[in-house]
C-alpha positions in Angstrom: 33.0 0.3 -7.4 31.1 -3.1 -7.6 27.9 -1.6 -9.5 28.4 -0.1 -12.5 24.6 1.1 -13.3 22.8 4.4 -12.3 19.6 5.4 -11.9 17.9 8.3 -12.2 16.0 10.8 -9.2 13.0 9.7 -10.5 13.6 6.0 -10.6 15.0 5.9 -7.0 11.4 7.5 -5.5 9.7 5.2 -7.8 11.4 1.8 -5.6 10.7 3.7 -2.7 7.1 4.4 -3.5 6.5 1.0 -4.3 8.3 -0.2 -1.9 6.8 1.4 0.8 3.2 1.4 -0.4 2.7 -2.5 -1.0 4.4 -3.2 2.5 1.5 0.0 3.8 -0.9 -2.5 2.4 -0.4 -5.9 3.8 1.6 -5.0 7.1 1.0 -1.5 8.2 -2.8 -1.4 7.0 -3.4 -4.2 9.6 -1.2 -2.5 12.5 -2.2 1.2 12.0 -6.5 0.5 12.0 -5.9 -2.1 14.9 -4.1 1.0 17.1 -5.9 3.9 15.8 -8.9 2.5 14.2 -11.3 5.6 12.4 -8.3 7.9 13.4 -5.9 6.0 11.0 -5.5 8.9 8.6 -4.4 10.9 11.2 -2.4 8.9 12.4 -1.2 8.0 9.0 -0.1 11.8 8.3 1.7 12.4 11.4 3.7 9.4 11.1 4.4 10.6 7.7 5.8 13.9 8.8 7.8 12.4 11.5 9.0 9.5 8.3 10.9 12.2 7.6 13.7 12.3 9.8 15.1 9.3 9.2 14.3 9.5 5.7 16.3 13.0 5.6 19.3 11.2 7.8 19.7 8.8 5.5 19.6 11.3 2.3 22.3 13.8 4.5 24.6 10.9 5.2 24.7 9.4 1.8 25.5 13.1 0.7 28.0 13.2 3.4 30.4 10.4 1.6 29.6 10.9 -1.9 29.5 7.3 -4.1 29.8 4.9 -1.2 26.8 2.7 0.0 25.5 3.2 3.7 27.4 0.0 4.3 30.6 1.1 3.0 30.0 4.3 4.9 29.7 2.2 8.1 32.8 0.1 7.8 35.5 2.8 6.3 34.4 5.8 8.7 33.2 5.3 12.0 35.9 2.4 13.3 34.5 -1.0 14.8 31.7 0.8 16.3 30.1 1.0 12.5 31.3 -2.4 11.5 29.3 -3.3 14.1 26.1 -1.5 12.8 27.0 -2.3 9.1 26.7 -6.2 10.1 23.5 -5.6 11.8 21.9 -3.5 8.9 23.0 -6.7 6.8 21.2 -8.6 9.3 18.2 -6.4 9.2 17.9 -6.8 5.4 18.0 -10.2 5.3 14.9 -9.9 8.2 12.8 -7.8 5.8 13.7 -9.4 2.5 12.5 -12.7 4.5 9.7 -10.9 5.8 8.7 -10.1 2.1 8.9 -13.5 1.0 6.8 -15.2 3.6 4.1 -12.5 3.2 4.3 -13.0 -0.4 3.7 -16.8 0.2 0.9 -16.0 3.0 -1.1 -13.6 0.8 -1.0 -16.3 -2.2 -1.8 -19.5 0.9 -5.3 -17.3 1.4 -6.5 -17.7 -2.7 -4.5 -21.0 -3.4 -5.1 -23.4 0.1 -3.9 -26.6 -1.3 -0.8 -25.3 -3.0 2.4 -25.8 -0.2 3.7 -22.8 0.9 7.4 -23.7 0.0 6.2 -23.7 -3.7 5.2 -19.7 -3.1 8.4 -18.9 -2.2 10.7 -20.9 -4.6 8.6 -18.8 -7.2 9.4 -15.7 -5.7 12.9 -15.8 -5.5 13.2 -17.2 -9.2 12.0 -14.0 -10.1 13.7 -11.8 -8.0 17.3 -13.9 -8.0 17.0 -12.6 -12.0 16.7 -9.2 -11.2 18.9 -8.9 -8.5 21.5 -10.5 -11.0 20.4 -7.9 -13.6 21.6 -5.3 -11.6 20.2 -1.6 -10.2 19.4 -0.6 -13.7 17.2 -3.3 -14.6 15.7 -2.7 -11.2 15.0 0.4 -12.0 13.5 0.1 -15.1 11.6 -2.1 -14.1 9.8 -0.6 -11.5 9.8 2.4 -13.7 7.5 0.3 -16.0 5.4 -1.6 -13.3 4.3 1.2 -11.1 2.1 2.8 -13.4 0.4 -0.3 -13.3 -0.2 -0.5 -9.5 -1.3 3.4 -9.5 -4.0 2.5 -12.0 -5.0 -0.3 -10.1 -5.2 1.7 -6.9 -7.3 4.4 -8.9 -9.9 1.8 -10.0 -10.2 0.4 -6.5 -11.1 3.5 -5.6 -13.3 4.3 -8.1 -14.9 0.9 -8.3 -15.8 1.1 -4.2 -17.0 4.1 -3.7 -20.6 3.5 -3.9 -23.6 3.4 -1.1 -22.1 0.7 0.6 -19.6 3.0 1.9 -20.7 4.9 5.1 -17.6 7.7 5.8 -19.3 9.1 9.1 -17.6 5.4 10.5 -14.3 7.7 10.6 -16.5 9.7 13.3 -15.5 10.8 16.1 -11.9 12.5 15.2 -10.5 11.7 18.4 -12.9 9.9 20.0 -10.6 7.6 21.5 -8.2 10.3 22.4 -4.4 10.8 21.7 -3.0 7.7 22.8 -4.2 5.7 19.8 -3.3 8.2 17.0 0.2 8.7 19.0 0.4 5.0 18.7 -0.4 4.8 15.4 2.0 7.3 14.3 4.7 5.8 15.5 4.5 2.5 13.4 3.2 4.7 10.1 7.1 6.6 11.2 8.7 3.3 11.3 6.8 2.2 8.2 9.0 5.1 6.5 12.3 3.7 8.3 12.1 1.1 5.5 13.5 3.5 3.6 17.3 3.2 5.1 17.6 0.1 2.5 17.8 3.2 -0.5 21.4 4.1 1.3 22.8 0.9 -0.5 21.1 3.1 -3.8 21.8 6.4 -3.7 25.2 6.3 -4.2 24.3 5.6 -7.9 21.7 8.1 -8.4 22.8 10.9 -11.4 21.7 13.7 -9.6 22.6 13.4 -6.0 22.2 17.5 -4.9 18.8 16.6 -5.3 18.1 13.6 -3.0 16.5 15.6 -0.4 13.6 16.5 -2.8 13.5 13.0 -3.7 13.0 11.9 -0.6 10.6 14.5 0.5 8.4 13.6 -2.6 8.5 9.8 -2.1 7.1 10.2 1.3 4.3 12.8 0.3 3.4 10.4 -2.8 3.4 7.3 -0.2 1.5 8.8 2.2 -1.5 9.8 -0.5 -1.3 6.4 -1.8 -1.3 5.1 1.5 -4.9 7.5 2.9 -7.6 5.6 0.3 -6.8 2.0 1.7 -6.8 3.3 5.5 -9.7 5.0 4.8 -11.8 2.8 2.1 -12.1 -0.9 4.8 -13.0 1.6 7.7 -15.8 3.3 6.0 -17.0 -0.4 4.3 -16.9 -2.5 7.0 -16.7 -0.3 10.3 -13.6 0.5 12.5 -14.4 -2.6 14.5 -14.5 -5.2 11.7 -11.9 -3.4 9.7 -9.4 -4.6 12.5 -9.9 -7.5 12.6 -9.3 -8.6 9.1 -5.9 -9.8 7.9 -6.2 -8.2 5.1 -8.3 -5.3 4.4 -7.9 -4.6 1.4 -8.3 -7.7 0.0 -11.8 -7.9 1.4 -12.4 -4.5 0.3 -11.5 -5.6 -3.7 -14.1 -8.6 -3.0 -17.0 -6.4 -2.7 -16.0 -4.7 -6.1 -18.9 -5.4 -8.5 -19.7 -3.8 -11.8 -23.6 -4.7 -13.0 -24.6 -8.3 -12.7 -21.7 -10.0 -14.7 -18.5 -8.3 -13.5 -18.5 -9.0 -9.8 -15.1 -10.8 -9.2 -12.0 -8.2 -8.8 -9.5 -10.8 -6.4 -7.3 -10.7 -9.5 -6.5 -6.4 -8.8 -5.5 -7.6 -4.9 -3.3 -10.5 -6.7 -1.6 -8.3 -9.5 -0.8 -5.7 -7.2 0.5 -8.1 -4.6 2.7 -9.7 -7.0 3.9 -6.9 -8.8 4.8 -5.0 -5.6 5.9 -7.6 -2.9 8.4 -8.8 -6.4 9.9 -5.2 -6.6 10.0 -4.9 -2.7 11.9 -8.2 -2.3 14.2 -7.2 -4.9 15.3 -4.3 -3.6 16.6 -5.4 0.1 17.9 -8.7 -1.9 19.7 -6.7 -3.8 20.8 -4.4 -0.7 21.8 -7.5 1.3 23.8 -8.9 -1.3 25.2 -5.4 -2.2 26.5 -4.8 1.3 27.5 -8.5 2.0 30.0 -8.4 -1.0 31.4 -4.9 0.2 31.6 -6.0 3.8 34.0 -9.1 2.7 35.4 -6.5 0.0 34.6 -9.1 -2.8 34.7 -7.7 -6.9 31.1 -8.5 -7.5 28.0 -9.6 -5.5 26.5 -11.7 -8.5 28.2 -14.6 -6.9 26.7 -14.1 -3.7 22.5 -14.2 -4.8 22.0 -18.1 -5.1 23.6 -18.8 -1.8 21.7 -15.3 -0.7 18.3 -17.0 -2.3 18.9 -20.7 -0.2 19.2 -18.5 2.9 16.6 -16.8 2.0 14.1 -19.2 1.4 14.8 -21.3 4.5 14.7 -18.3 7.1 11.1 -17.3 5.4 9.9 -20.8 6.8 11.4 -20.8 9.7 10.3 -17.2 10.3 7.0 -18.2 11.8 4.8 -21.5 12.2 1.9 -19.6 11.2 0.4 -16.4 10.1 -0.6 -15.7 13.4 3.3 -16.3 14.5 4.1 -14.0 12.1 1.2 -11.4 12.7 2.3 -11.4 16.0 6.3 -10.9 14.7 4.1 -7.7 12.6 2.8 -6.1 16.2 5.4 -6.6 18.2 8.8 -6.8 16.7 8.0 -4.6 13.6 8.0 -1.5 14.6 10.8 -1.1 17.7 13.4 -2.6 14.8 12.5 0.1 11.6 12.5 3.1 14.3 15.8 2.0 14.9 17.2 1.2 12.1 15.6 3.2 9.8 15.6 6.9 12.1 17.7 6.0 15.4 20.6 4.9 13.9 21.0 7.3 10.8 20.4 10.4 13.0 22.8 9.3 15.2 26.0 8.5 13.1 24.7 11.9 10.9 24.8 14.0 13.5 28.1 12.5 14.9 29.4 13.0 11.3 28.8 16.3 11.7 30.0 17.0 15.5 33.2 15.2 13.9 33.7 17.9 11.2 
Protein backbone atom coordinates (compact mmCIF):
# COMPACT_ATOMS: atom_id res chain seq x y z
CA UNK A 1 0.00 0.00 0.00
CA UNK A 2 1.59 3.29 -1.13
CA UNK A 3 0.08 5.56 1.81
CA UNK A 4 0.75 4.68 4.95
CA UNK A 5 -1.44 7.48 6.97
CA UNK A 6 -5.16 7.26 8.03
CA UNK A 7 -7.63 9.52 8.79
CA UNK A 8 -10.31 9.50 10.81
CA UNK A 9 -14.57 9.64 9.83
CA UNK A 10 -14.58 12.91 10.93
CA UNK A 11 -11.61 14.21 9.06
CA UNK A 12 -12.67 12.64 5.67
CA UNK A 13 -16.31 14.77 5.84
CA UNK A 14 -14.34 17.65 7.05
CA UNK A 15 -12.27 17.66 3.14
CA UNK A 16 -15.39 17.04 1.75
CA UNK A 17 -17.19 19.78 3.42
CA UNK A 18 -14.64 22.09 2.53
CA UNK A 19 -14.20 20.94 -0.49
CA UNK A 20 -17.44 21.08 -1.70
CA UNK A 21 -18.49 24.31 -0.03
CA UNK A 22 -15.69 26.79 -1.32
CA UNK A 23 -16.16 25.22 -4.95
CA UNK A 24 -20.51 26.05 -4.00
CA UNK A 25 -19.13 29.49 -3.58
CA UNK A 26 -17.21 30.56 -6.60
CA UNK A 27 -18.67 28.07 -9.24
CA UNK A 28 -21.90 26.70 -8.35
CA UNK A 29 -23.20 30.03 -6.58
CA UNK A 30 -22.86 31.70 -10.07
CA UNK A 31 -24.50 28.67 -12.10
CA UNK A 32 -27.39 27.71 -9.68
CA UNK A 33 -28.96 31.81 -9.25
CA UNK A 34 -28.28 32.26 -13.14
CA UNK A 35 -30.82 28.89 -13.78
CA UNK A 36 -33.05 29.12 -10.88
CA UNK A 37 -32.67 32.58 -9.70
CA UNK A 38 -35.01 33.32 -6.15
CA UNK A 39 -35.78 29.55 -6.39
CA UNK A 40 -32.01 28.62 -5.81
CA UNK A 41 -32.65 27.18 -2.37
CA UNK A 42 -34.94 24.85 -3.79
CA UNK A 43 -33.11 24.02 -6.15
CA UNK A 44 -30.22 23.76 -3.93
CA UNK A 45 -32.01 21.11 -1.62
CA UNK A 46 -33.16 18.84 -4.25
CA UNK A 47 -29.96 18.72 -5.90
CA UNK A 48 -28.76 17.85 -2.51
CA UNK A 49 -30.97 14.88 -2.08
CA UNK A 50 -30.37 13.56 -5.43
CA UNK A 51 -26.06 14.40 -4.43
CA UNK A 52 -26.66 11.44 -2.76
CA UNK A 53 -26.62 8.78 -5.14
CA UNK A 54 -23.44 9.13 -6.32
CA UNK A 55 -22.16 10.10 -3.12
CA UNK A 56 -23.68 6.58 -1.62
CA UNK A 57 -22.11 4.65 -4.90
CA UNK A 58 -19.00 5.81 -4.26
CA UNK A 59 -19.23 5.02 -0.29
CA UNK A 60 -20.81 1.18 -1.39
CA UNK A 61 -17.97 0.58 -3.83
CA UNK A 62 -15.15 1.60 -1.68
CA UNK A 63 -16.84 -0.83 0.88
CA UNK A 64 -17.08 -3.34 -1.77
CA UNK A 65 -13.07 -3.77 -2.12
CA UNK A 66 -11.99 -2.91 1.24
CA UNK A 67 -8.29 -0.89 1.38
CA UNK A 68 -7.94 -0.21 -2.32
CA UNK A 69 -8.46 3.30 -3.97
CA UNK A 70 -11.39 3.80 -6.57
CA UNK A 71 -8.50 3.59 -9.04
CA UNK A 72 -7.07 0.43 -7.92
CA UNK A 73 -10.66 -0.76 -7.82
CA UNK A 74 -10.92 0.11 -11.52
CA UNK A 75 -7.80 -1.50 -12.85
CA UNK A 76 -7.64 -4.96 -10.79
CA UNK A 77 -11.57 -5.72 -11.09
CA UNK A 78 -13.47 -4.77 -13.92
CA UNK A 79 -10.82 -5.90 -16.94
CA UNK A 80 -9.90 -3.10 -19.71
CA UNK A 81 -13.22 -1.73 -19.58
CA UNK A 82 -12.17 -0.10 -15.91
CA UNK A 83 -8.71 0.66 -17.04
CA UNK A 84 -10.36 2.56 -19.35
CA UNK A 85 -12.43 4.60 -16.73
CA UNK A 86 -9.55 4.59 -14.13
CA UNK A 87 -7.45 6.69 -16.84
CA UNK A 88 -10.22 8.97 -17.48
CA UNK A 89 -10.99 9.61 -13.65
CA UNK A 90 -7.08 10.46 -13.66
CA UNK A 91 -7.88 12.74 -16.44
CA UNK A 92 -10.88 14.18 -14.70
CA UNK A 93 -8.75 15.09 -11.69
CA UNK A 94 -6.22 16.68 -13.27
CA UNK A 95 -9.41 18.89 -15.01
CA UNK A 96 -10.65 19.92 -11.58
CA UNK A 97 -7.34 20.35 -9.73
CA UNK A 98 -6.58 22.74 -12.85
CA UNK A 99 -9.92 24.15 -12.61
CA UNK A 100 -9.05 24.99 -8.87
CA UNK A 101 -5.96 26.65 -9.63
CA UNK A 102 -7.11 29.02 -12.32
CA UNK A 103 -10.09 30.09 -10.19
CA UNK A 104 -7.78 30.51 -7.41
CA UNK A 105 -5.64 32.86 -9.72
CA UNK A 106 -8.94 34.54 -11.17
CA UNK A 107 -10.54 35.28 -7.76
CA UNK A 108 -6.97 36.90 -6.57
CA UNK A 109 -6.74 38.83 -10.68
CA UNK A 110 -10.17 40.69 -9.33
CA UNK A 111 -8.30 42.38 -5.86
CA UNK A 112 -4.72 42.34 -7.30
CA UNK A 113 -5.09 43.69 -11.29
CA UNK A 114 -1.52 44.43 -11.94
CA UNK A 115 -0.08 41.29 -10.43
CA UNK A 116 0.28 38.47 -13.61
CA UNK A 117 -1.76 35.69 -13.23
CA UNK A 118 1.10 33.06 -13.66
CA UNK A 119 2.44 34.54 -10.22
CA UNK A 120 -1.16 33.34 -8.59
CA UNK A 121 -0.68 30.06 -9.59
CA UNK A 122 3.04 29.37 -8.87
CA UNK A 123 1.92 30.47 -5.31
CA UNK A 124 -0.66 28.02 -5.12
CA UNK A 125 0.95 25.00 -6.06
CA UNK A 126 4.06 25.87 -3.62
CA UNK A 127 1.60 25.44 -1.00
CA UNK A 128 -0.18 22.63 -2.04
CA UNK A 129 2.98 20.62 -3.72
CA UNK A 130 3.96 20.58 0.34
CA UNK A 131 0.99 19.12 1.45
CA UNK A 132 0.44 16.76 -1.09
CA UNK A 133 4.09 15.63 -0.19
CA UNK A 134 3.08 15.56 3.42
CA UNK A 135 0.76 12.98 2.84
CA UNK A 136 -3.22 12.26 3.78
CA UNK A 137 -2.53 12.82 7.37
CA UNK A 138 -1.24 16.14 7.16
CA UNK A 139 -4.07 16.80 4.82
CA UNK A 140 -6.21 15.90 7.19
CA UNK A 141 -5.16 17.72 9.95
CA UNK A 142 -4.91 20.36 8.37
CA UNK A 143 -8.20 20.86 7.23
CA UNK A 144 -9.15 19.62 10.60
CA UNK A 145 -7.61 22.94 11.87
CA UNK A 146 -8.69 25.32 9.00
CA UNK A 147 -12.33 24.66 8.75
CA UNK A 148 -13.29 25.97 11.93
CA UNK A 149 -11.91 29.01 10.57
CA UNK A 150 -14.09 29.15 7.37
CA UNK A 151 -17.38 28.21 9.47
CA UNK A 152 -16.69 31.31 11.68
CA UNK A 153 -16.25 33.30 8.82
CA UNK A 154 -19.34 32.08 7.18
CA UNK A 155 -21.24 32.82 10.52
CA UNK A 156 -20.07 36.42 10.64
CA UNK A 157 -21.00 37.09 7.08
CA UNK A 158 -24.11 36.16 7.96
CA UNK A 159 -24.43 37.95 10.86
CA UNK A 160 -22.62 41.02 9.65
CA UNK A 161 -25.37 41.28 6.49
CA UNK A 162 -28.33 40.81 7.71
CA UNK A 163 -29.53 44.14 8.26
CA UNK A 164 -32.27 46.50 6.35
CA UNK A 165 -30.62 46.36 3.30
CA UNK A 166 -31.66 42.93 2.88
CA UNK A 167 -35.15 42.59 1.32
CA UNK A 168 -36.10 38.47 1.63
CA UNK A 169 -39.65 38.89 -0.22
CA UNK A 170 -36.89 39.09 -3.56
CA UNK A 171 -37.00 35.15 -3.07
CA UNK A 172 -40.89 35.71 -3.93
CA UNK A 173 -42.67 33.99 -5.95
CA UNK A 174 -41.68 30.15 -5.01
CA UNK A 175 -42.10 28.92 -8.39
CA UNK A 176 -42.77 31.78 -10.19
CA UNK A 177 -40.85 30.73 -13.03
CA UNK A 178 -42.11 27.28 -12.84
CA UNK A 179 -40.33 23.80 -12.68
CA UNK A 180 -37.96 23.99 -15.45
CA UNK A 181 -35.55 26.33 -13.67
CA UNK A 182 -35.50 24.67 -10.22
CA UNK A 183 -35.25 21.15 -12.28
CA UNK A 184 -32.28 22.83 -13.92
CA UNK A 185 -30.81 24.02 -11.06
CA UNK A 186 -30.90 20.88 -9.31
CA UNK A 187 -29.17 19.10 -11.56
CA UNK A 188 -25.84 21.18 -11.38
CA UNK A 189 -26.36 21.47 -7.30
CA UNK A 190 -26.43 17.14 -7.98
CA UNK A 191 -23.34 17.35 -10.02
CA UNK A 192 -21.88 19.88 -7.52
CA UNK A 193 -21.96 16.73 -5.12
CA UNK A 194 -20.36 14.37 -7.88
CA UNK A 195 -17.15 16.14 -6.78
CA UNK A 196 -17.18 13.96 -4.21
CA UNK A 197 -15.97 10.73 -6.34
CA UNK A 198 -12.23 12.27 -5.68
CA UNK A 199 -12.82 10.84 -1.62
CA UNK A 200 -12.68 7.15 -3.41
CA UNK A 201 -8.82 7.74 -3.71
CA UNK A 202 -9.45 8.47 0.53
CA UNK A 203 -11.50 6.23 1.97
CA UNK A 204 -9.55 3.38 1.72
CA UNK A 205 -7.65 4.89 4.71
CA UNK A 206 -10.35 5.97 6.81
CA UNK A 207 -10.26 3.94 10.50
CA UNK A 208 -13.76 3.32 10.64
CA UNK A 209 -14.93 2.26 7.23
CA UNK A 210 -18.63 0.53 8.43
CA UNK A 211 -19.37 3.89 8.89
CA UNK A 212 -18.75 5.75 5.62
CA UNK A 213 -22.32 5.85 4.72
CA UNK A 214 -23.04 8.12 7.71
CA UNK A 215 -20.12 10.05 6.75
CA UNK A 216 -21.26 10.69 3.70
CA UNK A 217 -24.78 11.35 4.43
CA UNK A 218 -23.59 14.03 6.99
CA UNK A 219 -21.13 15.80 4.63
CA UNK A 220 -23.79 16.39 2.26
CA UNK A 221 -26.47 17.66 4.88
CA UNK A 222 -23.55 19.93 6.46
CA UNK A 223 -22.71 21.26 2.74
CA UNK A 224 -25.93 21.84 1.80
CA UNK A 225 -26.68 24.21 5.13
CA UNK A 226 -23.45 25.86 4.47
CA UNK A 227 -24.25 26.13 1.00
CA UNK A 228 -28.45 27.94 1.67
CA UNK A 229 -26.97 31.46 3.36
CA UNK A 230 -24.76 32.42 0.26
CA UNK A 231 -27.67 31.37 -2.32
CA UNK A 232 -29.94 33.09 -0.32
CA UNK A 233 -27.95 36.26 1.21
CA UNK A 234 -26.90 38.10 -2.80
CA UNK A 235 -30.58 37.34 -3.88
CA UNK A 236 -32.24 39.09 -1.04
CA UNK A 237 -29.21 42.12 -1.29
CA UNK A 238 -29.18 42.76 -4.66
CA UNK A 239 -32.29 41.16 -6.36
CA UNK A 240 -32.57 37.83 -8.43
CA UNK A 241 -31.74 39.83 -11.56
CA UNK A 242 -28.54 41.54 -10.38
CA UNK A 243 -27.50 38.59 -8.35
CA UNK A 244 -26.91 36.77 -11.69
CA UNK A 245 -25.14 38.64 -13.14
CA UNK A 246 -22.26 39.05 -10.84
CA UNK A 247 -19.19 36.84 -11.05
CA UNK A 248 -19.05 36.57 -7.80
CA UNK A 249 -21.73 36.98 -5.36
CA UNK A 250 -20.46 36.61 -2.52
CA UNK A 251 -17.71 38.72 -2.82
CA UNK A 252 -19.94 41.65 -3.56
CA UNK A 253 -22.09 40.60 -0.74
CA UNK A 254 -18.84 40.79 1.88
CA UNK A 255 -18.25 44.47 0.29
CA UNK A 256 -21.37 45.81 1.61
CA UNK A 257 -20.35 44.54 5.21
CA UNK A 258 -19.96 47.65 7.40
CA UNK A 259 -19.82 47.88 11.12
CA UNK A 260 -20.36 51.84 12.45
CA UNK A 261 -18.42 54.46 10.57
CA UNK A 262 -14.82 53.03 10.85
CA UNK A 263 -15.16 49.26 10.14
CA UNK A 264 -16.55 49.19 6.68
CA UNK A 265 -14.03 47.13 4.63
CA UNK A 266 -14.59 43.05 5.03
CA UNK A 267 -12.80 41.94 1.25
CA UNK A 268 -10.19 40.37 3.52
CA UNK A 269 -13.20 37.46 4.88
CA UNK A 270 -13.95 36.81 0.84
CA UNK A 271 -9.94 36.53 0.52
CA UNK A 272 -9.19 34.26 3.75
CA UNK A 273 -11.89 32.03 2.91
CA UNK A 274 -10.89 31.83 -0.76
CA UNK A 275 -7.41 31.01 0.14
CA UNK A 276 -7.95 28.74 2.79
CA UNK A 277 -10.55 26.69 0.93
CA UNK A 278 -9.56 26.69 -2.83
CA UNK A 279 -5.70 25.51 -0.90
CA UNK A 280 -7.46 22.49 0.81
CA UNK A 281 -9.69 21.82 -2.45
CA UNK A 282 -6.64 21.80 -4.77
CA UNK A 283 -4.85 19.57 -2.48
CA UNK A 284 -7.06 17.09 -2.29
CA UNK A 285 -7.61 16.05 -6.20
CA UNK A 286 -3.59 16.84 -6.46
CA UNK A 287 -3.12 14.47 -4.11
CA UNK A 288 -5.88 12.06 -5.84
CA UNK A 289 -4.27 12.55 -9.18
CA UNK A 290 -1.00 11.78 -8.05
CA UNK A 291 -2.27 8.93 -5.81
CA UNK A 292 -3.90 7.13 -8.72
CA UNK A 293 -1.20 8.07 -11.35
CA UNK A 294 1.48 6.14 -9.16
CA UNK A 295 -0.97 3.09 -8.72
CA UNK A 296 -1.96 3.01 -12.38
CA UNK A 297 1.96 2.66 -13.36
CA UNK A 298 2.17 0.46 -10.05
CA UNK A 299 5.15 2.71 -8.81
CA UNK A 300 6.25 2.36 -4.71
CA UNK A 301 5.44 6.00 -3.88
CA UNK A 302 3.70 8.95 -5.55
CA UNK A 303 6.09 11.60 -3.83
CA UNK A 304 8.01 11.42 -6.96
CA UNK A 305 5.35 12.05 -9.12
CA UNK A 306 3.99 15.84 -7.52
CA UNK A 307 6.70 18.25 -9.07
CA UNK A 308 6.23 16.86 -12.53
CA UNK A 309 2.26 16.66 -11.43
CA UNK A 310 2.70 20.68 -10.28
CA UNK A 311 4.51 21.73 -13.97
CA UNK A 312 1.54 20.01 -15.58
CA UNK A 313 -0.50 21.51 -13.50
CA UNK A 314 0.36 24.93 -13.75
CA UNK A 315 0.60 25.00 -17.63
CA UNK A 316 -2.98 23.36 -18.29
CA UNK A 317 -4.54 26.11 -15.70
CA UNK A 318 -3.32 28.78 -18.38
CA UNK A 319 -4.12 27.08 -21.14
CA UNK A 320 -7.49 26.25 -19.58
CA UNK A 321 -9.12 29.40 -20.83
CA UNK A 322 -8.02 32.89 -22.42
CA UNK A 323 -10.26 34.54 -20.13
CA UNK A 324 -12.62 34.36 -17.27
CA UNK A 325 -15.35 34.52 -19.59
CA UNK A 326 -13.69 31.38 -21.52
CA UNK A 327 -13.63 29.85 -18.48
CA UNK A 328 -17.22 30.97 -17.18
CA UNK A 329 -18.37 29.58 -20.15
CA UNK A 330 -16.19 26.05 -19.53
CA UNK A 331 -18.38 26.57 -15.78
CA UNK A 332 -21.97 26.62 -17.74
CA UNK A 333 -21.42 24.32 -20.21
CA UNK A 334 -18.94 21.64 -19.63
CA UNK A 335 -19.28 21.63 -15.77
CA UNK A 336 -21.94 20.02 -15.02
CA UNK A 337 -22.54 17.08 -17.99
CA UNK A 338 -18.68 15.87 -16.72
CA UNK A 339 -19.41 15.68 -12.47
CA UNK A 340 -22.95 13.82 -13.25
CA UNK A 341 -20.91 11.54 -14.93
CA UNK A 342 -18.20 11.01 -13.25
CA UNK A 343 -19.20 11.65 -9.95
CA UNK A 344 -23.05 9.60 -10.13
CA UNK A 345 -23.16 7.81 -13.71
CA UNK A 346 -20.21 6.04 -13.53
CA UNK A 347 -20.10 4.84 -9.73
CA UNK A 348 -23.68 3.57 -9.96
CA UNK A 349 -22.94 1.77 -12.82
CA UNK A 350 -19.75 -0.31 -12.00
CA UNK A 351 -21.68 -0.66 -8.24
CA UNK A 352 -24.47 -2.12 -9.38
CA UNK A 353 -22.54 -4.29 -11.96
CA UNK A 354 -20.39 -5.32 -8.82
CA UNK A 355 -23.24 -6.45 -7.39
CA UNK A 356 -25.19 -8.25 -10.50
CA UNK A 357 -21.54 -9.92 -10.66
CA UNK A 358 -21.81 -11.40 -7.04
Amino acid sequence: MIEKGRISNIQAAMLAITSLTIIGHLILLTVVIQQSRQDGWIAAIIGAILGLVGILAVVKLAQCFPGITLVEILFQHFSWVGKIVGVLYLLYFYLMVILGVRLFAEAYKKIMVETPQWAFITIILLLTSYIVYKGLETLGRLNQIMLPVLVVIAISVVFLTMGEQKDYTNLLPVMGNGLYPVATGSLSVMAWFGEFVVLGMMLPYVQQPKKLVKTGIWSAVITLLFFLGPITGPIALFGPVEAAKMAFPTFSEVRYISVGEVLNRFDTIAILFWTVGLMIRISIFFYGLCLGTAQALKSTSYRPFVIPMAWLIGVGSILLARNYAELNEFLFQSYVPINLVMGAALPVLFLLFRRRKS
